[in-house]
N, C-alpha and C positions, 0 to 999 in steps of 0.2 A: 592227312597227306604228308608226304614225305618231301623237303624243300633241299634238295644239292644245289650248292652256289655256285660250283663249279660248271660250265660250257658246256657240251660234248661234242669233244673234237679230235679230229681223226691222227694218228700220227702224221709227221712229215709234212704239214698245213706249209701254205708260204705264205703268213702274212697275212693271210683273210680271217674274218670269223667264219666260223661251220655253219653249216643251215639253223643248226639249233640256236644261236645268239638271235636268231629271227624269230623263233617260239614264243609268244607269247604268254604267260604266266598263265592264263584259262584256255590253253590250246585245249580241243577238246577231240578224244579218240573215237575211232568208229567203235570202239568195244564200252565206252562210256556210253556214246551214244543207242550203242544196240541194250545196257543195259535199261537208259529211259524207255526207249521201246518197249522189252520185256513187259516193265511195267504197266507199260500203255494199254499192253494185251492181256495183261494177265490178269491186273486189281482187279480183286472182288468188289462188287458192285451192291452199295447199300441205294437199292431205290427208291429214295423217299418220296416217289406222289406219282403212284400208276391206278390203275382201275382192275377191273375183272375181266377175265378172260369168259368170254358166252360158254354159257355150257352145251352140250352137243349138241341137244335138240335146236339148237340156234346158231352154229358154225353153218348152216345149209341153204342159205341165201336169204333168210330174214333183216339180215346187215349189209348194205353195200362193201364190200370186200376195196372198194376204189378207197374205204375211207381211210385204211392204212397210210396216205399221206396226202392226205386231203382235212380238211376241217368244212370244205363245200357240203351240202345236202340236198333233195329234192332233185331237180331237172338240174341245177347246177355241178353236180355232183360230175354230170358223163364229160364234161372240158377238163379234169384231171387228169386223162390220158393222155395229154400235151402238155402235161408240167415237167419241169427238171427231175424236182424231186421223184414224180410215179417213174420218169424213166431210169431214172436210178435207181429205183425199187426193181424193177424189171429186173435189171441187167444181175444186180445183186440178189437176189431171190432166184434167178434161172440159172445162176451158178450153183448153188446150194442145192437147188431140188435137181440140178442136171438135166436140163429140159431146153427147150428153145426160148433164144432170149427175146419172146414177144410176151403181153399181156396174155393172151388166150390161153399159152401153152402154160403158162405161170396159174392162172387159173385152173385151169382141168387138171395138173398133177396136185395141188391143192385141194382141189372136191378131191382125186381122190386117197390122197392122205387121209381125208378126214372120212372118208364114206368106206372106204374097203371090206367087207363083212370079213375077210379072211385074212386080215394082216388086222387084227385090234390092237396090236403096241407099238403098229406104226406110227396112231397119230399119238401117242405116249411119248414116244421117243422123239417126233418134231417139237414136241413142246416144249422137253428137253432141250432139245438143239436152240430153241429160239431165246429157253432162259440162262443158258449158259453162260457163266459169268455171273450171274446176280446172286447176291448172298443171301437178302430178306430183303423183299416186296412191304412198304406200307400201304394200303392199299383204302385207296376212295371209294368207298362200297354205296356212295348214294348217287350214283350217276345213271345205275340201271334200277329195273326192276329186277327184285332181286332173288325172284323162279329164272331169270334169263340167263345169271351168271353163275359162275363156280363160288364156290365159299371160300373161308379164309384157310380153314384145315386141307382142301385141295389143293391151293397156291402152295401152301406151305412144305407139299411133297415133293416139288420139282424145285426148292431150293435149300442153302443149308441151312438155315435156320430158322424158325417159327417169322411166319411174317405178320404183322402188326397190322390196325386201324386206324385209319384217320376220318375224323367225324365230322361229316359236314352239316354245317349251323345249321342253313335253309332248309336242309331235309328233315332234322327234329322240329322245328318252328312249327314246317309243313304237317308234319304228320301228328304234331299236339294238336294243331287244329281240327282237323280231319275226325281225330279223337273223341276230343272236350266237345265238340259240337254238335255231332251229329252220330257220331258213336261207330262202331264196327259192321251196324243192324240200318245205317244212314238212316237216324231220326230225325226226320223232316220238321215235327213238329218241334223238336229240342231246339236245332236250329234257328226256326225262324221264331223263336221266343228269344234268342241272343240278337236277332236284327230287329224285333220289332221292339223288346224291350231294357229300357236303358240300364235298369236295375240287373236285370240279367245278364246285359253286356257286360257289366260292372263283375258281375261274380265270376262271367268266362276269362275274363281279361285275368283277376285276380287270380282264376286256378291254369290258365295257361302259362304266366309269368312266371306262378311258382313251380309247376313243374318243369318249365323251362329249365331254371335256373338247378332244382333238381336232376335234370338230364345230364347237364353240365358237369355238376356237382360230382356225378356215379362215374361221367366219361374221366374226367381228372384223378378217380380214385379208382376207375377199371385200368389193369397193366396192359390189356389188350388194347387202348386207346393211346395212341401217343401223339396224338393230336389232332387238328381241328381244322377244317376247312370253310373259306366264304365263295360263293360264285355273286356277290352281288357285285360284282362285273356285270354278267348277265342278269341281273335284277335292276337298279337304277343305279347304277354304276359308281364308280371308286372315289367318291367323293362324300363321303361318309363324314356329318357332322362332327365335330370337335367335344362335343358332349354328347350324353345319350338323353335321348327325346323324353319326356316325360309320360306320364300314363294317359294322360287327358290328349297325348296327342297324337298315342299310337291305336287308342279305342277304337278309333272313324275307321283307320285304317285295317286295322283287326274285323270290323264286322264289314265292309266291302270281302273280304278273303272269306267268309264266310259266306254270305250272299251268291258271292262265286262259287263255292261248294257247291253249293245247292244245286247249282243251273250245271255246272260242266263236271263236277268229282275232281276238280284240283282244286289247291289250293296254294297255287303259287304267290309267295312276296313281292308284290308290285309295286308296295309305296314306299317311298326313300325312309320315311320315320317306324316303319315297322322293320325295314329291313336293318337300318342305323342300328336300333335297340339292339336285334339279337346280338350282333355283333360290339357293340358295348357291354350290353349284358358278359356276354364269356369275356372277354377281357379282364371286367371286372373280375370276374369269379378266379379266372387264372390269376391275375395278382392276388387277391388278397383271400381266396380258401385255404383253410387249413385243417388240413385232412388226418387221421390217423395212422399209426402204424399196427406193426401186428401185436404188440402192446398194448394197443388201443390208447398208446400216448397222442396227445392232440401234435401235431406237427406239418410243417409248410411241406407241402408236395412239392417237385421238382416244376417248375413252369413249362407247359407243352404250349408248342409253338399254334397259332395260326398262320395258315397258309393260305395267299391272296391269290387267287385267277386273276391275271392281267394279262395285256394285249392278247394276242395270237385268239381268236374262237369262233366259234360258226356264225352263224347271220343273225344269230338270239341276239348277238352281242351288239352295243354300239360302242364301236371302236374309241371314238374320240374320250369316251365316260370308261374306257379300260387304262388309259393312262396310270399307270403306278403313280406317279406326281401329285394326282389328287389324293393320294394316301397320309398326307404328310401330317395335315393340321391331326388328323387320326393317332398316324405314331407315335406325336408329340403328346397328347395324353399318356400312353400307356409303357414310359420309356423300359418301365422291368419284363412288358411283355415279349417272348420272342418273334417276329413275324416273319414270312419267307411270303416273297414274289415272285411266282412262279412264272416258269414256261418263255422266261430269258426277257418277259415286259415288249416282245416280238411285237412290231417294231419299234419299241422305248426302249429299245434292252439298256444305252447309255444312261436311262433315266435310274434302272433299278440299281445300275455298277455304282451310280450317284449316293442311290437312297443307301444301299446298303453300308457303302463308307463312311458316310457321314452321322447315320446314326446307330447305336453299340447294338441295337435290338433288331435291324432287321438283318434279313439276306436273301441274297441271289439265288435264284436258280434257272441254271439254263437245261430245262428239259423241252420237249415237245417241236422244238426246231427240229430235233433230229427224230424223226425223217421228213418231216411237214416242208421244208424250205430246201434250197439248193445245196452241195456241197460248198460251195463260193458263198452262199450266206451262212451258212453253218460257224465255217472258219473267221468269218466277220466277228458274228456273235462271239466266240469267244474270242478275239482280238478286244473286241469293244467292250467287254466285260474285265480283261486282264490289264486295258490300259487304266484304269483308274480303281477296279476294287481289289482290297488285300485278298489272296484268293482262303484265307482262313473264314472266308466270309460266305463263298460259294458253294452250290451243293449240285448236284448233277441229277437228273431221272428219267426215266425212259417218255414219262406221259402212257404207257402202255396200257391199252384199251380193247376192250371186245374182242381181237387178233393176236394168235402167239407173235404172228411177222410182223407187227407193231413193235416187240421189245425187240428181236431179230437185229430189225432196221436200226432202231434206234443205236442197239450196243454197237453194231460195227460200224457205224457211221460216226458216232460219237468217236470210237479208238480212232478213228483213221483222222481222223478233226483236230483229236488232241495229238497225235504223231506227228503231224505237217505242223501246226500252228509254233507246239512248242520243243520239235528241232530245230525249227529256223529262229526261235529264240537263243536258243543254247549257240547255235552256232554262232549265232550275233553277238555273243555275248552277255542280251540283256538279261540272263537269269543262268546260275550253275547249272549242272545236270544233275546233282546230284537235290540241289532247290527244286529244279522239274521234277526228279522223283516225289518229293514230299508232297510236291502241286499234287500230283498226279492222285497218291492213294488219300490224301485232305480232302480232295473231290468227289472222288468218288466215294467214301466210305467213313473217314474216319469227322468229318466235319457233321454227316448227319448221324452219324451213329454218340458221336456228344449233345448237338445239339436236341435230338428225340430222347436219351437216355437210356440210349439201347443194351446198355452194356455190354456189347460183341467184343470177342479179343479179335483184333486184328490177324486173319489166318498168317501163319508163316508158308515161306514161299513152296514147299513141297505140297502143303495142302490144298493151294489153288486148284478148282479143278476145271483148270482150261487150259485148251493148246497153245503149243508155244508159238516159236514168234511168227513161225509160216502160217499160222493160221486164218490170220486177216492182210493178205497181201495188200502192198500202198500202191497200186499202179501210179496213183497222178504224182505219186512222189518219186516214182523211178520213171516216169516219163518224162519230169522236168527235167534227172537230169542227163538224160540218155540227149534230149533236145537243146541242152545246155553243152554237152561234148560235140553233139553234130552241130552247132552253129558256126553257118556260113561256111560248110564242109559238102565234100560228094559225099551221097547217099553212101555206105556201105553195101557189100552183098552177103557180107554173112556176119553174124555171130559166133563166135567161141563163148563157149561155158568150160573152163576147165579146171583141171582137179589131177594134187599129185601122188600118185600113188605109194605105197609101203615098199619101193625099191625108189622112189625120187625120181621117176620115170612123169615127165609130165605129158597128160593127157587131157582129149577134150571134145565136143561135139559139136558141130556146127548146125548151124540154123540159121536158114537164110533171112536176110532183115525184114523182108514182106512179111515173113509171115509171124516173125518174131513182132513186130511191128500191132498187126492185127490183132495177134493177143494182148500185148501188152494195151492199146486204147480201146480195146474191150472188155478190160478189167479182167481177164482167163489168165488161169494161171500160169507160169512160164519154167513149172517143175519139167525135168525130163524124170524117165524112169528109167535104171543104171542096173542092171544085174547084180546078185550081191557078191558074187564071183569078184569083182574090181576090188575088194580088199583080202581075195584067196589067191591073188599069180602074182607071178615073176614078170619079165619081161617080155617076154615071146608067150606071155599069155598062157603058159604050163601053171593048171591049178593045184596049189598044194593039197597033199592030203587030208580028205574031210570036206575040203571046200567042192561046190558046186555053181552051178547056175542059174537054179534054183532062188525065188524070192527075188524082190523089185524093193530098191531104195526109189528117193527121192533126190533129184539133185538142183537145187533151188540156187540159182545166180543172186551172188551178191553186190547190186549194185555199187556199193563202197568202192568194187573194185575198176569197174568201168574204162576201161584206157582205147587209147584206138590202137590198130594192130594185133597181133606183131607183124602183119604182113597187108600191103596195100589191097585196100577193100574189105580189109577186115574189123570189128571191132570186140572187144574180148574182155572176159571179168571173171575170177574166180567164180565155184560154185560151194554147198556145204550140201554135205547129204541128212537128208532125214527120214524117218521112218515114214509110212504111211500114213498114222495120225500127227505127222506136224513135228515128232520129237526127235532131237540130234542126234545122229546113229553115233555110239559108243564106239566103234573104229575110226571115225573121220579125224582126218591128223587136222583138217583147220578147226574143225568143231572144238579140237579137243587146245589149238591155241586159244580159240574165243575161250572155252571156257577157264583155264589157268590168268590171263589177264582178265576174266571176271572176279578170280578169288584174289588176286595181288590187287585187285579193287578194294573190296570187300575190307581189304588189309589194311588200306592206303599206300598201298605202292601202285605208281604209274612207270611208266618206262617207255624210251627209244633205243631201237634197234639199228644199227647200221650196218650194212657189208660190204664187203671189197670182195668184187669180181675176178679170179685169177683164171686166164685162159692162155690159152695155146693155139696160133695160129698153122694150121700144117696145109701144105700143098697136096693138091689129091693127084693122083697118079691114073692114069688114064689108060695105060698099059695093063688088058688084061691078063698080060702072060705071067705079070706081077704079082706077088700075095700082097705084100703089104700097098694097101691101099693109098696111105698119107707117107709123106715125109717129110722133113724138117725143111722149113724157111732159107732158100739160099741169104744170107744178111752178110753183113762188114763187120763182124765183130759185135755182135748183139749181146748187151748184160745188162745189168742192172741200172736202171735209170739213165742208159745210153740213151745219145741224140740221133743217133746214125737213122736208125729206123724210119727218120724224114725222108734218107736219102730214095727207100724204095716208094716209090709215089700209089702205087697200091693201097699201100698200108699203111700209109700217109690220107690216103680219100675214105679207107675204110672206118680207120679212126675217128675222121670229122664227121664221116656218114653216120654213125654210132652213137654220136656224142648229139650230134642237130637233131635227129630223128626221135631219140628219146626226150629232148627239150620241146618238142611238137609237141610230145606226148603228158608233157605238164611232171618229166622226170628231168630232174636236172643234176648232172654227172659232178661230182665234189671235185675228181682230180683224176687223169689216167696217166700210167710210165707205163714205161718196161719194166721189165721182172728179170731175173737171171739166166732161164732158159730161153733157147733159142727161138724168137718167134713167141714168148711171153711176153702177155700185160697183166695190168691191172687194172679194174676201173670201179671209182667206188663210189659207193649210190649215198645220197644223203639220210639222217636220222628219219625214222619215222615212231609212231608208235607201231607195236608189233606185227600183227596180223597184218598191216600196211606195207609194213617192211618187206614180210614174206611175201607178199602178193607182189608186190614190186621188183623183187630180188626174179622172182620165177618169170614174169613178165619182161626183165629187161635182159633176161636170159636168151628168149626165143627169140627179143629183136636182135641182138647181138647176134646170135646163129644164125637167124634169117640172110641178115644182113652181108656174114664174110660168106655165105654159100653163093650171093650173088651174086660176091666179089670174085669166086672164085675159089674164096678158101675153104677149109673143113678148120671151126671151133670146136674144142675139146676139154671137158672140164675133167677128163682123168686124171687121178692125183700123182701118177708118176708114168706119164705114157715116155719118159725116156730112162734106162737105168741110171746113167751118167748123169742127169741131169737135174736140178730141181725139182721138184716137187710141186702140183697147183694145188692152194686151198681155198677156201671161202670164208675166211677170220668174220667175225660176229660181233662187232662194238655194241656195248649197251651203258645205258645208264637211266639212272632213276631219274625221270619224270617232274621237274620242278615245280609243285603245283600250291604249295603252303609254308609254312615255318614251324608246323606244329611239330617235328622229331626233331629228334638230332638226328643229323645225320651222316656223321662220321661212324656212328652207333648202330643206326642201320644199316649203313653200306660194309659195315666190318660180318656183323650178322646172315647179310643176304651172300656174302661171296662166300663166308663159312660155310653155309650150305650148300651153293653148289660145289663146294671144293671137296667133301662130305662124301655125295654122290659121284664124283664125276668119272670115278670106273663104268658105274652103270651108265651114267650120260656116252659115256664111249662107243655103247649099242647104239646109238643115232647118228651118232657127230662121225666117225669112222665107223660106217654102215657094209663096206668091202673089202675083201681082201686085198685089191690095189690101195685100199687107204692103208694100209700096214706095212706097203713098200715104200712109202711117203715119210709115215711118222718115224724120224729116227732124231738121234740126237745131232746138234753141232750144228744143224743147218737151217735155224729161224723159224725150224716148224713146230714150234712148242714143246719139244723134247717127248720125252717117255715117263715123265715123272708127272707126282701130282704133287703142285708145285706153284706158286706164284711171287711175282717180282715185278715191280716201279721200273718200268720201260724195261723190261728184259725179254727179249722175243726166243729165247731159250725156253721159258715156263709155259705152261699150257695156259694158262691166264699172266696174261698183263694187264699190269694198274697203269692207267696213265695221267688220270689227276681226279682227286674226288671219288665220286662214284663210277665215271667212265672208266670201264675196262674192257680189255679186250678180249676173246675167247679164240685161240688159233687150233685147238685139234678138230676142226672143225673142214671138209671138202666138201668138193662138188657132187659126190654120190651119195648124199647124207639129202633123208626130207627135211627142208628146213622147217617144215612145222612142228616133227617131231622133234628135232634140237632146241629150240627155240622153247618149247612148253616145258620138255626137263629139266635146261636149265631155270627158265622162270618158277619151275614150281620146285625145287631143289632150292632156291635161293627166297623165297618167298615161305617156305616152311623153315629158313634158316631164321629167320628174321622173326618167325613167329614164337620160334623154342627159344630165342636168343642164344641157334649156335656159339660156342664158344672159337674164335681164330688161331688155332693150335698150331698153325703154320705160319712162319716170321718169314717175312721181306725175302725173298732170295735175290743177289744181284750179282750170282756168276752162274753161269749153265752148270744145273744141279748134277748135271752126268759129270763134270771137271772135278765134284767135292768128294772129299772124301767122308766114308761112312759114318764117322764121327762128326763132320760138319753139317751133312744132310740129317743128322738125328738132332745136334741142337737146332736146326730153321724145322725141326718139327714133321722135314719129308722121309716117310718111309715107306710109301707106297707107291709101289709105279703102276702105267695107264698098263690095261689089258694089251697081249701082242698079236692077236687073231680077231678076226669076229667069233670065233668059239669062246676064247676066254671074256669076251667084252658081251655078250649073251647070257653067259654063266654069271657073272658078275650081276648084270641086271635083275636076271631071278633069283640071285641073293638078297639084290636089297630089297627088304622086305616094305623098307617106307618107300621108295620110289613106288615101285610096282602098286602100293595102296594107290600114293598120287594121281598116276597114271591111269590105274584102274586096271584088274586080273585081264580081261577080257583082251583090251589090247594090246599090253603086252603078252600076252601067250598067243595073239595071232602074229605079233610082230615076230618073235622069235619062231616060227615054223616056218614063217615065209621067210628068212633071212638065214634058218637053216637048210632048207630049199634051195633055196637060190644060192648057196655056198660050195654043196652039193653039187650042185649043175655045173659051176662055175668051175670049180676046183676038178673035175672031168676034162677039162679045157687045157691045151697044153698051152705054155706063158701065153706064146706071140699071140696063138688064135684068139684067146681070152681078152688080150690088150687089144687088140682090133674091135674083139664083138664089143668091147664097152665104150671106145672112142666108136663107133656108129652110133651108141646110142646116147652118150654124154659128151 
């Protein structure tokens, strides 16, 4: 990260510090924040402790389908339609299949998913849907019989990589017996010569122990086993002696299992000293085998973990004998073994956050909560896991069993778990975002893919193959804070979602709050669908050539932006468009900010934006005999930074109205004057980081407009709606983001301006987007001249320095999108930064247009800004690195709609022209 010492603060301050001296050193950005996200949504998922998915002939009602989030069974089973968790199954499982959001209807599109005789890659393709996100499944193949489930090479089709074994004790135990006793043919009479005689006990006991330990032996040197499971939870539970029991003591116990064969065909572990054994026995074997390689050199194998069933399990279980805590005298023998206590110790979870910290060999795993328990205990769970163990120590897993909607559940319950829990970390402070990033993929992937010795590379971010960040919407997290703006507020009646187009033309759709309301606590999406025509016109809606209306974006409101207004009874938030499957449409001007302050991430550069609002108050004219609609403000002598403007009490109420309304609004106004023309202010909005900035700047736009049409006035941000007169712009303070001390940063901030200084013909396509901005940009008059150019408080240069890395950018109007300026210049100066542009331009500190040719060749300036939007278009498609930046695509929509709309305009004779833009800016 990048650390400026210096403030950032506005010119002409009196005496106060700037909002930014309030910044906090870990202030953290919504584009920081949306990268945790990302992550949240994206990391591939190493699952280390799921089961098998039934195979068809067993998806058709042989399984209670309620047990997806249930652990109940028998008659107990049908009370899970009134649990939190099956109703949130519902709700989320009827969104995904598009059906009604009951049990029944969730049901019968499930049969028939899985039943269809004429759609056979339907149920292919849900199963897909359901393991989407997971990298490689390990998978506990001793939980079913196992003609009922799919195999390992099936699993392995619907993820990326080969998925692994994990071998559970009790089931080899089990099935040596089974074997050694009675044989495949159930030799009754081999049997009951092990129970009746001792000598024979004696030789079963001998060839069961050794092939036991045998078992073991081949599982530690098979690659397909990467480790080991105990359920004696459900056997005589977690209290497993401190040594392993001798032979004399597990005999009795050995031919009782036997005895039982006989009469029922199981041979389940029921005494604490047969079960203690196997379970010391692998221990053993895990520490101290030593195995060969493909040398056939003798050499220690890498140590595969055991994995403990604790809390959370059906009615097999006795809860109080599942405590993890009885593990402990255990652990403490086998301190080189690794162990994992699974399924979060639900509810001991704080016991295993314990066990796990304290000693170097076990760990955490918080699976099978999700979806078995609340979202409110979900989010406990990991609270109470992260308040005490290193999360280096935790490992994440579905529990996914019998049901694809088992992993389904699990994964987006889990993302949305780990979104809530650790934003509101980050925001608090107690942990970076960039520390939640590591949580994030440690968790899910890279802790068990060390601790199993998986050896996966970690995919890089284009190879994820999951949808981006609209794909697991956070309702309860955009509910908190839509119910956190409306506290102790009137209802609103509508919603705005809006969005500014490729002429700066701000637009937006309303939706009334009932029913915005209704979606939103029904967890339904709250995309609209936008024609894709909205990035093919002008402003009266004429589509450029090629463009149609034809095809449906997606326009997803981003809560970040949430404000109330602009207008009573309304409440309003940016939106970003995406494709259909979830991904950022490559014309969206905010898409395409988030994405350039994700790479000045990437980079270590952070940044705040600031801008000064420059408008034009004009009288409207009511006379329709009249053309010109507006005219200038009768005043006393109105200029710059005059007081007189009190005297008309109008615009004296409108001012205060302006300034209160938007402090309602949690926007708090730095400073307003006059300005030079008649019936000109300015009013400039505090530092934000960027995308904030812009949302804020367009937002405090419509109040301000709202608000003088109230009053009676008509607001105008045309850049020279008077000839005689000044000129309005929208100057762009920025500065680097103070977040470290690892640069330098006089080094960086000389680098970053280099670059935009580099580009900033092409930046002149965005920042003077009209041909009214060309009657504005001229020299001598404060408006950053015509040259490319910069200078230490010189408001003659197109950039001013004003201390540090704050500078200013003034070629910069009202008819410009500020998303698109805003991302040019960040990515312009953020590619400077990266080449270590070189600063070939010196201090300038007299208006470069006063210098003579000789003087402007030694400060290095010999290029001046573009004088059209033809020449500042051309220029654009010149530069070959911008346009990379940027991306082909939207700059060659940018420039047809801007040669369009130039066309149109320039049809227009002056006046009419100056009129149709003051309607509409």
């Amino acid at each position: 990260m990048v650390h400026i010492s210096q403030p950032f603060q506005y010119h002409d301050t009196i005496g106060q510090p700037s909002s930014a001296d309030k910044f906090p050193k870990n202030t953290i950005t919504q584009t920081q924040l949306d990268l945790l996200i990302h992550t949240i949504r994206t990391t591939p998922i190493v699952d280390h402790h799921a089961h098998p998915l039934l195979n068809w002939d067993n998806q058709t009602g042989k399984y209670p389908l309620l047990h997806i989030t249930s652990e109940a069974s028998g008659d107990a089973i049908e009370s899970a339609t009134t649990s939190l968790a099956h109703l949130r199954a519902v709700r989320q499982l009827s969104t995904e299949l598009k059906c009604a959001p009951n049990w029944e209807s969730v049901v019968a599109k499930l049969e028939a998913v899985r039943l269809d005789p004429d759609e056979p890659d339907i149920w292919g393709d849900w199963i897909s849907r359901c393991l989407e996100g997971v990298h490689t499944i390990l998978l506990d193949d001793g939980l079913d019989n196992k003609e009922a489930v799919e195999d390992l090479d099936w699993h392995t089709s619907y993820v990326q990589s080969p998925c692994r074994r994990i071998l559970r004790i009790e089931a080899i135990a089990s099935d040596l017996i089974k074997h050694l006793s009675a044989g495949e043919f159930h030799d009754v009479q081999k049997a009951e010569a092990i129970i009746k005689d001792p000598a024979a006990l004696k030789e079963f006991w001998e060839n069961w122990a050794g092939s036991f330990d045998n078992a073991i032996k081949n599982a530690i040197d098979d690659p397909l086993v990467v480790g080991f499971k105990s359920v004696v939870a459900y056997r005589t539970g977690l209290d497993v002696a401190g040594k392993e029991p001798s032979g004399d003591a597990v005999r009795p116990a050995l031919k009782e299992v036997v005895k039982k064969y006989l009469k029922v065909r199981t041979a389940r572990l029921e005494d604490s000293s047969l079960n203690d054994y196997v379970i010391h026995r692998t221990a053993t074997l895990i520490r101290d085998y030593m195995g060969k390689n493909h040398e056939e050199d003798i050499i220690r194998k890498p140590r595969k973990p055991i994995q403990f069933h604790t809390g959370l399990g059906d009615s097999d279980l006795t809860l109080a004998k599942a405590s993890p805590s009885h593990l402990q005298e255990f652990i403490r023998s086998y301190p080189d073994v690794p162990m994992v206590l699974l399924h979060a110790g639900y509810p001991f979870t704080k016991e295993i956050a314990y066990m796990a910290t304290v000693y170097k060999n076990v760990y955490a795993d918080i699976g099978e909560v999700f979806p078995c328990i609340s979202k409110d205990g979900q989010e406990r769970v990991l609270m109470e896991i992260l308040e005490l163990c290193p999360w280096s120590k935790i490992l994440w897993s579905t529990d996914g069993h019998w049901f694809p909607e088992t992993y389904l559940l699990a994964i987006m319950q889990m993302r949305e778990a780990f979104e809530n829990v650790l934003c509101s970390y980050v925001l608090k402070g107690q942990i970076g975002w960039r520390a939640a990033i590591v949580l994030v993929q440690d968790l899910l992937f890279k802790n068990a893919n060390k601790l199993y010795h998986l050896g996966l590379d970690f995919p890089k971010p284009e190879e994820v193959a999951s949808r981006s960040l609209a794909r697991y919407p956070n309702p309860s997290r955009n509910l908190t804070l839509l119910r956190e703006l409306l506290n102790n507020t009137i209802e609103p009646t509508f919603v705005q979602i809006c969005w500014n187009d490729y002429t700066a033309l701000q637009r937006m759709r309303l939706v009334p709050f009932r029913k915005f309301m209704t979606l939103l606590e029904a967890g339904r999406s709250l995309d609209i669908g936008i024609t894709k025509a909205v990035f093919g016109m002008i402003q009266n809606d004429h589509l450029i050539p090629g463009s149609s209306a034809t095809g449906e974006y997606r326009l997803h409101p981003d809560f970040s932006s949430l404000k109330h207004g602009p207008v009573a009874g309304h409440i309003s938030m940016h939106g970003e468009f995406r494709e259909q499957d979830g991904f950022p449409v490559a014309l969206c001007p905010r898409s395409l900010l988030l994405r350039s302050v994700e790479i000045g991430s990437q980079k270590g550069l952070g940044f705040l934006l600031g801008f000064e609002i420059e408008f034009l108050l004009l009288e409207r004219v009511e006379d329709d005999s009249v053309v010109d609609r507006y005219t200038a403000l009768k005043t006393d002598g109105h200029a710059w930074s005059v007081s007189k403007y009190y005297a008309n009490p109008k615009i004296n109420a409108l001012l205060k109205n302006m300034v209160e309304t938007l402090a309602q609004m949690d926007i708090y106004v730095e400073q307003i004057h006059a300005e030079s023309a008649t019936g000109q202010f300015e009013l400039i909005l505090p530092p934000y980081p960027p995308v904030q900035a812009v949302d804020t700047l367009l937002h405090t736009r419509d109040v301000m407009a709202n608000l003088a049409t109230e009053a009676g006035f008509k607001m105008t941000l045309h850049p020279k709606p008077f000839a005689k007169a000044c000129g309005t712009a929208a100057h762009m303070h920025m500065s680097i983001l103070p977040e470290a001390d690892a640069f330098d940063a006089e080094k960086v901030t000389r680098h970053f301006y280099a670059g935009v200084l580099k580009h900033l013909r092409a930046i002149t396509a965005f920042s003077y987007s009209n041909a009214a901005s060309y009657d504005r940009a001229q020299d001598g008059v404060w408006a950053g001249g015509r040259w490319v150019a910069w200078g230490t408080q010189n408001r003659e240069t197109a950039l001013r320095k004003i201390e540090g890395s704050h500078w200013e950018v003034k070629i910069i109007d009202g008819l410009a999108n500020p998303y698109f300026v805003a991302s040019a210049i960040l990515l312009a100066g953020i590619r400077g930064v990266e080449t270590e542009e070189k600063m070939v331009w010196d201090d300038c500190e007299m208006d470069p247009a006063k210098l003579s040719d000789m003087d402007r060749k030694e400060l290095g300036i010999s290029q001046m800004l573009p004088a059209s939007v033809e020449e500042a278009l051309r220029a654009l498609q010149e530069d070959t690195e911008m346009v990379e930046m940027l991306g082909d695509e939207l700059v060659e929509r940018y420039v047809a709609i801007k040669e369009f709309e130039d066309e149109f305009l320039g049809k227009m004779g002056a006046e009419v022209r100056r009129l149709w833009l003051m309607e509409r800016y």
